[in-house]
C-alpha positions in Angstrom: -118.9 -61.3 57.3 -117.0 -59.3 60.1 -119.3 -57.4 62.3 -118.6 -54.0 62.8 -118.7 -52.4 66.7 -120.3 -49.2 66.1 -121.5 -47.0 69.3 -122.6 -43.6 68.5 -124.1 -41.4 71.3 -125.9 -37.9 70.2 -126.1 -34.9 72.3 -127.7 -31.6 71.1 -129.0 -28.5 72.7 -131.4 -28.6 70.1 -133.1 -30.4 67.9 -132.8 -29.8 63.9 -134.4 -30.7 60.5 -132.4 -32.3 57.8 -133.0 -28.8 56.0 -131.0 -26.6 58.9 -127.5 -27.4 60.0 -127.4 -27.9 63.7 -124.3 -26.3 64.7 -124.4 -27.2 68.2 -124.7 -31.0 67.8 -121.9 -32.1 70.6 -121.1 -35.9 69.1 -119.9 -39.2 71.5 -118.4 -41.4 69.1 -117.0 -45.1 69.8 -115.7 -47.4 66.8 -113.8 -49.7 66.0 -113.0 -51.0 62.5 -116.4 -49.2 60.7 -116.8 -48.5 57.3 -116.6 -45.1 57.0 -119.0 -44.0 54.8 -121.6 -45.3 57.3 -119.7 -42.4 60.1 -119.9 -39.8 57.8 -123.7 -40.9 57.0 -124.4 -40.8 60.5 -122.8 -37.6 61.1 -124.8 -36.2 58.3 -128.0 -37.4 59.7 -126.9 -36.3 63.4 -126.3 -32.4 62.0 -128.8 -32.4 59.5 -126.2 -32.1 56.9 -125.6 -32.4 53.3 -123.3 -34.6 52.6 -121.7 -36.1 49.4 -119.6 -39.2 49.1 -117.2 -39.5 46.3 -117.2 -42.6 44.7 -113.3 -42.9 46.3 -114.0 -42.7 49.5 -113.7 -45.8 51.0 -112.0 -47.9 54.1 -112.3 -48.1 58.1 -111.9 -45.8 60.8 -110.9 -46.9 64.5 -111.7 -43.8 67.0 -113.3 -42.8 70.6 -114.9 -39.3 70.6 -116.2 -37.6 73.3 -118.9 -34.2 73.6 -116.8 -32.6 70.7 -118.7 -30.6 67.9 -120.1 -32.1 64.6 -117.6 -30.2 62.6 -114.7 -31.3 64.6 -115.6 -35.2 64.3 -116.4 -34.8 61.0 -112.6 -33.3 60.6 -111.1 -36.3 62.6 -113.2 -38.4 61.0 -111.9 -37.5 56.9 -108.5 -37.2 58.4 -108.3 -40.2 59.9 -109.7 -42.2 56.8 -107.5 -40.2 54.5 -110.1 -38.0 53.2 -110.6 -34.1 52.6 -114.0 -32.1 52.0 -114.8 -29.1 50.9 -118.1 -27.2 50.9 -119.8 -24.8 49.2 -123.6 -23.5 49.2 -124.3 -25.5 51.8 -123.3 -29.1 50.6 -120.1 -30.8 51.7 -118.6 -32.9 49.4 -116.1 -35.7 50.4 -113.3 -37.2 48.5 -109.8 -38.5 48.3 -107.0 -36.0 48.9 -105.3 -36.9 45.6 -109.3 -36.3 43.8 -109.4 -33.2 45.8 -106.1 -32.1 45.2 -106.8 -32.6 41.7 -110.2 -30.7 41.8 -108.1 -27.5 43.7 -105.8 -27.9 40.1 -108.9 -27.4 37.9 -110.8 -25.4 40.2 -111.5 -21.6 38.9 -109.4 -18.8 40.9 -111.7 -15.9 42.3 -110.0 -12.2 43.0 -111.4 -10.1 45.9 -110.7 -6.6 46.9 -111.0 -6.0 50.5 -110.4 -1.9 52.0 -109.2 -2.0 55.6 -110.4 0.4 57.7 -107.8 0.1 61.2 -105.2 -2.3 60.2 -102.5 -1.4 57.5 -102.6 -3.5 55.0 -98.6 -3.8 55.1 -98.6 -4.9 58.4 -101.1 -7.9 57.9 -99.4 -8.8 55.0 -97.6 -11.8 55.9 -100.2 -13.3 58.6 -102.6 -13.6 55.1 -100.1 -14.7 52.6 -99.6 -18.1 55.1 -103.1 -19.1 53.7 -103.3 -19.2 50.7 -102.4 -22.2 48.2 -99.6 -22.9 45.9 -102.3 -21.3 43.4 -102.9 -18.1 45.6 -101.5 -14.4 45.1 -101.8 -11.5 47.3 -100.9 -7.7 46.5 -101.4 -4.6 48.6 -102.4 -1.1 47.4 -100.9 1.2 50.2 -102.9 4.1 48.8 -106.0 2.9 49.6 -105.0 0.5 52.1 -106.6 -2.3 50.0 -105.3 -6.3 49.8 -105.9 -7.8 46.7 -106.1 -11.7 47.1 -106.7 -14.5 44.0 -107.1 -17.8 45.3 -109.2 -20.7 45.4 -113.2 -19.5 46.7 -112.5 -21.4 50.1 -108.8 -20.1 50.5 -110.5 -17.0 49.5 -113.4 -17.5 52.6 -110.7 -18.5 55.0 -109.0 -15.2 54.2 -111.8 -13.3 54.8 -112.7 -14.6 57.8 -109.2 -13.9 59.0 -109.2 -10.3 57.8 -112.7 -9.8 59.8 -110.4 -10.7 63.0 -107.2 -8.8 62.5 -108.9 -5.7 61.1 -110.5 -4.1 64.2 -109.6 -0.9 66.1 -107.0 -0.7 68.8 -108.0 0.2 71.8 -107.3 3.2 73.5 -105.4 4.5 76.4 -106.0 8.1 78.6 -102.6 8.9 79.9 -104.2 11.4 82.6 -100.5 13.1 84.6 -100.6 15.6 87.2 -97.2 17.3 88.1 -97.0 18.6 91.5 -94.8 20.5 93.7 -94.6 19.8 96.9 -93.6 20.1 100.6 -90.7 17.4 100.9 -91.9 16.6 104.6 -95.6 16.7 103.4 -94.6 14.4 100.7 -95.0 11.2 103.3 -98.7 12.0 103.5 -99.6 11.1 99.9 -100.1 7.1 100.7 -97.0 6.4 98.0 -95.6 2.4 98.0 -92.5 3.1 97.0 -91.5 -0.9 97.8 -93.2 -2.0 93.8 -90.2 -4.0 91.9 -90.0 -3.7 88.1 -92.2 -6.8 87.5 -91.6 -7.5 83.7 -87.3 -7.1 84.0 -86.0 -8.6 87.4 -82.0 -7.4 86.1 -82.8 -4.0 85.0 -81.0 -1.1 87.2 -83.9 0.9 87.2 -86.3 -0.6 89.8 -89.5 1.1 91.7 -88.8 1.7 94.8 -85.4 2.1 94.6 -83.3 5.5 94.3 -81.2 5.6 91.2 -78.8 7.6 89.4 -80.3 8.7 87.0 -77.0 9.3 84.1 -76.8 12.2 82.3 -74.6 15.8 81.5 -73.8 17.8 84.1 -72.5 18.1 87.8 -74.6 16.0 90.0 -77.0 13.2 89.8 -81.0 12.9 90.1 -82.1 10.4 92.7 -85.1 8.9 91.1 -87.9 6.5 92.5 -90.8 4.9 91.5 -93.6 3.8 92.9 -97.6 3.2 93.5 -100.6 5.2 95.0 -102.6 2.6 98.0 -105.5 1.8 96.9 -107.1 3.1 100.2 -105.9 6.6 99.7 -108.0 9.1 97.6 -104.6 11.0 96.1 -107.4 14.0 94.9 -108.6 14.8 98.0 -105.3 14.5 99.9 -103.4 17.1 97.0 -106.2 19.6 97.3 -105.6 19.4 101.1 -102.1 20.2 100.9 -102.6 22.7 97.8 -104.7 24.9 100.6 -102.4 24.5 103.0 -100.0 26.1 100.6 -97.7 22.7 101.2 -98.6 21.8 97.2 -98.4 23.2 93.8 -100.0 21.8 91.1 -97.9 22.7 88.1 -99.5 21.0 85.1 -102.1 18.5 84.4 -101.7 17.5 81.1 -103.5 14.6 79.3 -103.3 12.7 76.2 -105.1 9.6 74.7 -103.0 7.0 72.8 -103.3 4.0 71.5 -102.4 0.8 72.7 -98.4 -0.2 71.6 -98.1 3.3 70.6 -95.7 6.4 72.7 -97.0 9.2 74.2 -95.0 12.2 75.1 -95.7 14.7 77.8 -94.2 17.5 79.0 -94.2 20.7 81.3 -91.3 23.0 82.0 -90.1 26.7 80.0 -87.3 27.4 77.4 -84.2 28.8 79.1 -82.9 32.3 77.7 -78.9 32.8 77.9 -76.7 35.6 76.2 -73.6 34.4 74.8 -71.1 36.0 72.1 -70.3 35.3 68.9 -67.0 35.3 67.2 -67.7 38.7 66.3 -68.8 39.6 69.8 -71.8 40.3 68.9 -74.6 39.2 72.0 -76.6 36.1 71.0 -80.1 34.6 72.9 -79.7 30.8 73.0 -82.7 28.9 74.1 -81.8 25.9 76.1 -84.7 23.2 77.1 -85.2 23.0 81.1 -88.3 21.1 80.4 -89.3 17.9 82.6 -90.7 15.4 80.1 -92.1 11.5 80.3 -92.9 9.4 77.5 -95.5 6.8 78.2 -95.7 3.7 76.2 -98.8 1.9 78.0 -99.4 -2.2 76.5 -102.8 -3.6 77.1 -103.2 -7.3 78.5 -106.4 -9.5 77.9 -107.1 -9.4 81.8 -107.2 -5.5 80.9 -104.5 -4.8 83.0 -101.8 -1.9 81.6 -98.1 -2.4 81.3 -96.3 1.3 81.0 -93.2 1.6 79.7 -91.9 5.1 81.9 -88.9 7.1 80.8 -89.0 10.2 82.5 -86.4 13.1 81.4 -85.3 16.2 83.4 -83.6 19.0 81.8 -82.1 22.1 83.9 -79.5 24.6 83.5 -76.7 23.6 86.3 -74.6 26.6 85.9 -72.1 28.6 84.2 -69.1 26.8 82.7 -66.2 28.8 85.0 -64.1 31.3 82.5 -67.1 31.2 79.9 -70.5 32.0 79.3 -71.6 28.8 78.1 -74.1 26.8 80.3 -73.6 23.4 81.5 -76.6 21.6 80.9 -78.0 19.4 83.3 -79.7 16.5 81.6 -81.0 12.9 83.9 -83.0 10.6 82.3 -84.7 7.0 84.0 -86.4 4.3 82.8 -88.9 1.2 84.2 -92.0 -0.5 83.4 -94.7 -1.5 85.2 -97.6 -2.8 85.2 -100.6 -1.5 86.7 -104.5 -2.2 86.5 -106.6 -0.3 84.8 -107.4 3.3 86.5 -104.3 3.2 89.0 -101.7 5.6 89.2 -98.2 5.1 89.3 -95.7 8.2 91.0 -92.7 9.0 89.7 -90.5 11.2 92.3 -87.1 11.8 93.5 -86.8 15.4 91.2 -85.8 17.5 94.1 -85.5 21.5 94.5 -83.9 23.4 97.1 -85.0 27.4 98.1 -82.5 30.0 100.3 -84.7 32.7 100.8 -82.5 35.5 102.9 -84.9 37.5 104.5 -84.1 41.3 106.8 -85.4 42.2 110.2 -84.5 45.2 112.2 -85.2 49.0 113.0 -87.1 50.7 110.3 -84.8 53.2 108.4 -82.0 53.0 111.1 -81.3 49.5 110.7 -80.1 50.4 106.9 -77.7 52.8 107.7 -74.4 52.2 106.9 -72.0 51.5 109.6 -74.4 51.0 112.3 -77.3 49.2 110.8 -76.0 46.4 111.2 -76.3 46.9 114.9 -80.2 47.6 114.3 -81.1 44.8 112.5 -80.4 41.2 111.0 -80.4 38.9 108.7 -81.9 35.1 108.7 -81.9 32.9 106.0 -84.1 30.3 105.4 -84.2 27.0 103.8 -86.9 24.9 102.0 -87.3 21.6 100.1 -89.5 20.6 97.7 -90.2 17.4 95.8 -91.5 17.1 91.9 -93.8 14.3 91.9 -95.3 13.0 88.5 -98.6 11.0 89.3 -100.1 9.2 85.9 -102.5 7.4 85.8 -103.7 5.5 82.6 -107.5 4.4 81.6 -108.5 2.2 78.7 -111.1 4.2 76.3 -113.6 1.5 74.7 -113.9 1.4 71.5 -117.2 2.7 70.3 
C-alpha cells in the first residue's frame, strides 16, 4: 500500500472545543497524493467543526497551504477534490457537485422581504439579481422600497449578507463658501496657490491656475482661475484683517450639506429690473438674473480625501442693445475638478469689477456758478478695482 505524505501544521490564536467553531484557526497545509476525506477530517478536528462526509466523496488531493484561514482551506480543499458543501445550523455537509446540484434541485425555496432604509431598492437591483441561482427570483416594491427575493436558504443568506453591505447611509459633505469682495492689490495677501493643475483631466481647457475664457453671451470675456489656500495661512484671520481695513467685503456666506455623488447649488447675486415695451407700447418690468452661482458636486475617496467637481456661473447685464431697449446679457461660465483633502479650501477668482467714482473740489458756492465755476473748482476722477473671490471649502459630516 502507497504511503501517503501528509504534513499538516496548526496555528491558532486560540484554542477551541469541538463544540465552538474556531474562526481564527490560520492552517499550514503540505500534501501530496492524500485521501481526502482524511484533510477534511483534519480540518474538522483543527476548527472544531462539524463536518459530514457524503458517501461520494472520495479521491486525492495534491496541495501546499500556507497561514490561510480554516474556511479558505477547507474551500481549496472541496474544490480541488471536486467537491461542494453547504451548511446549515451549524453542520457542514460535503458532497459531489452533481449530488449537490441535485440536492439544490429538490431543495425547498424560501421568500424574504427585506425594507431598505438608505439604498433604493432600484438601484441595487442588479448587483443582487447576480446571486441568486437558476432557481432564484427577485422583485422590487418601489413604494416601500422593499426587495422581495425567493431562492435557495443559502442564496437567500448570501443575499442578505450583501444587502447588510450596500444598504448603509452615504456620507455627508458641508459645502461651507464665502464670497468676498475685495481690494484687487490686497488680493496678493490672501496666501492663494494659484499654480494647482486639474489633477483628474490633464486635456481639459479649464485648468487651476490658469486664466481662461470663460465662453458665454455677451461682449467681453471672464478671465477665470482657480486655485488653493497654503496651508500655513489662516484665510479667517487674514479676511477679517482686510474687512477692517475696508480692503474686503464679505458678500455672502452661504452653506449647504450634501451628500456624497450628489450636486449642490449655491448662489448669491439680485434679479435685475429693466423696462421694455410691448407691441402695444405698453412699459413692461423684465427680471433678468445677474446672479453669480457655483454648483458643487464633491466625490468622497476611501483615503477621505474630496474630489469637487466646480462649475462656477456669472450672470450680469453688459448693456443696452444700441437702437433698442433690450439688454445684452452677459453670461460666463467655467468648469474644473479638483481634488482636495478633507477641510481645505479651494478659491475660485478672476470675476473682476471696475469703479469711476468722479468726485468735485473747489470754492464753496462760487465754484458752481456757471461760467466761472469752473475756474473755482475741479473735477478728479478716480478709479478702483476689485476682485470676486469664491473660497469653499468642503467637510465630510460622519454619519451618526
Amino acid at each position: 500500500m502507497k504511503i501517503l505524505k501528509v504534513l499538516l501544521l496548526i496555528l491558532a490564536f486560540s484554542f477551541t472545543t469541538l463544540n465552538a467553531v474556531n474562526n481564527n484557526a490560520l492552517v499550514t497545509l503540505n500534501v501530496e497524493n492524500a485521501n481526502v476525506k482524511d484533510v477534511l477530517r483534519a480540518l474538522a478536528q483543527i476548527a472544531g467543526a462539524n463536518i459530514v462526509l457524503s458517501k461520494d466523496v472520495n479521491g486525492t488531493v495534491t496541495l501546499s497551504l500556507y497561514k490561510v484561514p480554516w474556511r479558505t482551506a477547507l474551500g481549496i480543499v472541496t474544490e480541488a477534490a471536486g467537491l461542494s458543501y453547504q451548511e446549515k445550523d451549524g453542520i457542514i455537509t460535503i458532497t459531489s457537485k452533481a449530488e449537490y446540484e441535485t440536492i439544490k434541485s429538490l431543495a425547498k425555496l424560501q421568500t424574504i422581504v427585506v425594507s431598505l432604509k438608505y439604498a433604493k431598492a432600484k438601484e441595487v437591483q442588479g448587483i443582487l439579481e447576480k446571486k441568486l441561482s437558476e432557481r432564484g427570483s427577485l422583485e422590487i416594491d418601489q413604494r416601500t422600497n422593499s426587495i422581495i427575493v425567493t431562492d435557495l436558504p443559502d442564496v437567500i443568506k448570501d443575499i442578505k449578507n450583501l444587502i447588510k453591505m450596500v444598504d448603509v447611509p452615504n456620507k455627508q459633505v458641508m459645502i461651507s463658501a464665502r464670497i468676498v469682495e475685495v481690494d484687487y492689490d490686497a488680493a496678493k495677501q490672501l496666501g492663494i496657490n494659484w499654480s494647482i493643475g486639474n489633477v483628474l483631466d490633464t486635456l481639459a481647457k479649464t485648468r487651476a491656475g490658469v486664466s481662461v475664457i470663460a465662453g458665454g453671451e455677451g461682449e467681453s470675456g471672464l478671465l477665470i482661475k482657480f486655485g488653493k489656500v497654503l496651508p500655513t495661512y489662516d484665510i479667517n484671520a487674514v479676511l477679517n484683517q482686510l474687512e477692517s481695513e475696508s480692503k474686503a467685503n464679505i458678500l455672502s456666506e452661504p452653506k449647504i450639506m450634501v451628500e456624497d455623488n450628489q450636486k449642490a447649488m449655491i448662489s448669491s447675486g439680485k434679479m435685475i429690473p429693466v423696462i421694455m415695451r410691448d407691441q402695444a407700447g405698453n412699459p413692461v418690468v423684465t427680471f433678468y438674473d445677474a446672479t453669480l452661482k457655483l454648483s458643487v458636486t464633491p466625490h468622497i475617496s476611501p483615503n477621505n480625501e474630496i474630489t469637487m467637481e466646480l462649475e462656477p456661473q456669472v450672470g450680469d447685464i453688459a448693456g443696452i442693445l444700441q437702437g433698442s431697449s433690450s439688454p445684452i446679457i452677459s453670461l460666463q461660465r467655467a468648469h474644473t475638478v479638483l481634488r482636495v483633502k478633507d477641510g481645505q479650501t479651494v478659491v475660485i477668482g478672476g470675476v473682476l469689477k471696475t469703479r469711476s467714482t468722479v468726485g468735485h473740489q473747489g470754492v464753496p458756492f462760487i465754484s458752481k456758478l456757471p461760467v466761472i465755476g469752473s475756474l473755482f473748482g475741479s473735477r478728479a476722477t478716480s478709479t478702483e478695482k476689485k476682485e470676486i473671490l469664491i473660497f469653499v471649502t468642503p467637510r465630510i459630516v460622519a454619519n451618526e
